[in-house]
C-alpha positions in Angstrom: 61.0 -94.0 -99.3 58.2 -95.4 -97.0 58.5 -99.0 -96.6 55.3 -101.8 -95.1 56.6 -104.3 -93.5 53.2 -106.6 -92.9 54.2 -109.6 -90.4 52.3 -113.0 -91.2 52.7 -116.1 -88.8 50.6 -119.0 -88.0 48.4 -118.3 -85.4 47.9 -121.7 -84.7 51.4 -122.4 -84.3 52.7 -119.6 -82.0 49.5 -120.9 -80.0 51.0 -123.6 -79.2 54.8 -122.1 -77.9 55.9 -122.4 -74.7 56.2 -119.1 -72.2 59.6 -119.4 -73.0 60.1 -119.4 -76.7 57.3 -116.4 -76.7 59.8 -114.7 -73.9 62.7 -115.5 -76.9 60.2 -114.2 -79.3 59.3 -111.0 -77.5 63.2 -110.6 -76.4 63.9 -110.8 -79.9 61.4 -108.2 -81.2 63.1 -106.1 -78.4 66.5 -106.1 -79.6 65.3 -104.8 -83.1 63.6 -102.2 -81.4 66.5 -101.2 -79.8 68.7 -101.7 -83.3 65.6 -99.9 -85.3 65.0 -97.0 -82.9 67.9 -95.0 -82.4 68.0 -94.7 -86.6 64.6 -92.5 -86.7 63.8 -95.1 -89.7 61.2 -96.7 -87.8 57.8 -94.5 -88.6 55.6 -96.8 -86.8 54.8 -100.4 -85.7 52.3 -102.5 -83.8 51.2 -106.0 -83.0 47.8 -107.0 -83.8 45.2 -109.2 -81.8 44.3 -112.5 -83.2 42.0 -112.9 -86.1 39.4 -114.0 -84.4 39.1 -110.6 -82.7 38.9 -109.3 -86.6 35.5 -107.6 -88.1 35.2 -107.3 -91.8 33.1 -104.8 -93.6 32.2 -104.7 -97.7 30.2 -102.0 -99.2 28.2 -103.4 -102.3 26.0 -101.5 -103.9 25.6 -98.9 -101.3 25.1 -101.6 -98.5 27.1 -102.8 -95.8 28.3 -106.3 -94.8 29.7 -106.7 -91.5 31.3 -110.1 -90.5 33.2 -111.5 -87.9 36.5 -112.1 -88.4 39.4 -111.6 -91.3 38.5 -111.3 -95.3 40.4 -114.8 -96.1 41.0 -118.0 -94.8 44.7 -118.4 -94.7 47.8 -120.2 -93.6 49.1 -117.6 -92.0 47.6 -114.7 -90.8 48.9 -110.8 -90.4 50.5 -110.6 -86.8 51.8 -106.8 -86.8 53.5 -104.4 -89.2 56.5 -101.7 -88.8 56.6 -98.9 -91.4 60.2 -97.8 -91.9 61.6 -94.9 -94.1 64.7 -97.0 -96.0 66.6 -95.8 -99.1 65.6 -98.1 -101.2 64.5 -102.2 -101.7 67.6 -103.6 -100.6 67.9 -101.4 -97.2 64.0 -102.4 -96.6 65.2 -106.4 -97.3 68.0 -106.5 -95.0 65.4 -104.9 -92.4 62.8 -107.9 -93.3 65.3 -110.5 -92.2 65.6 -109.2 -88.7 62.1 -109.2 -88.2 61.8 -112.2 -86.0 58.6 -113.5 -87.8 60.5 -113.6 -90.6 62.3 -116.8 -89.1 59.4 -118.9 -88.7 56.3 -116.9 -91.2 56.4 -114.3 -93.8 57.5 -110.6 -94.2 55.7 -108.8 -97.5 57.5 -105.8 -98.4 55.0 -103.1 -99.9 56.5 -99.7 -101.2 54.2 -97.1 -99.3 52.2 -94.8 -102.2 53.6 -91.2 -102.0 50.6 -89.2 -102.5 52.1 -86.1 -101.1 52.2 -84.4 -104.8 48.1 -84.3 -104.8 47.3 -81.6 -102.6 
């Protein structure tokens, strides 16, 4: 089964770090890609610019809102995500936890819908 893994961190806080904890940060993140991608689990996987770089767009009633920035004002904001093909819920937790933003924010889980069975 297809496995989210959506990465949520305080952008405020990783502001803040030094060049070297975002080296230990990025080293870290390296070492699970090395773990991750030799198991052909990992489907995909990216980092994201900051919210403020984020554009959000509702259609109500046939019109268009466009705004700057994310849909919600949060404590901590959506950093990357890594979609990984895992057996089942407890393969996709043990993953979670060596997700380095894990350690310091918040990894959701979400089951990816198979829709496969509609065409």
């Amino acid at each position: 089964m297809k496995y989210l893994f959506l990465i949520y961190e305080d952008e405020a806080a990783m502001a803040t770090k030094s060049e070297q904890e975002m080296g230990a940060i990025f080293g870290a993140y390296g070492a699970l890609e090395g773990e991750l991608g030799p198991t052909g689990k990992r489907l995909g996987g990216e980092a994201l610019q900051p919210t403020a770089t984020a554009t959000s767009v509702r259609v109500r009633n046939g019109e268009a809102s466009i705004t700057d920035g994310p849909f919600a004002e949060t404590k901590e904001q959506l950093g990357g995500f890594y979609l990984i093909e895992c057996e089942n819920l407890d393969e996709a937790i043990q993953w979670a936890q060596k997700i380095p933003g894990s350690h310091d924010g918040t990894v959701e889980i979400r089951p990816v819908l198979d829709l496969s069975n509609l065409t």
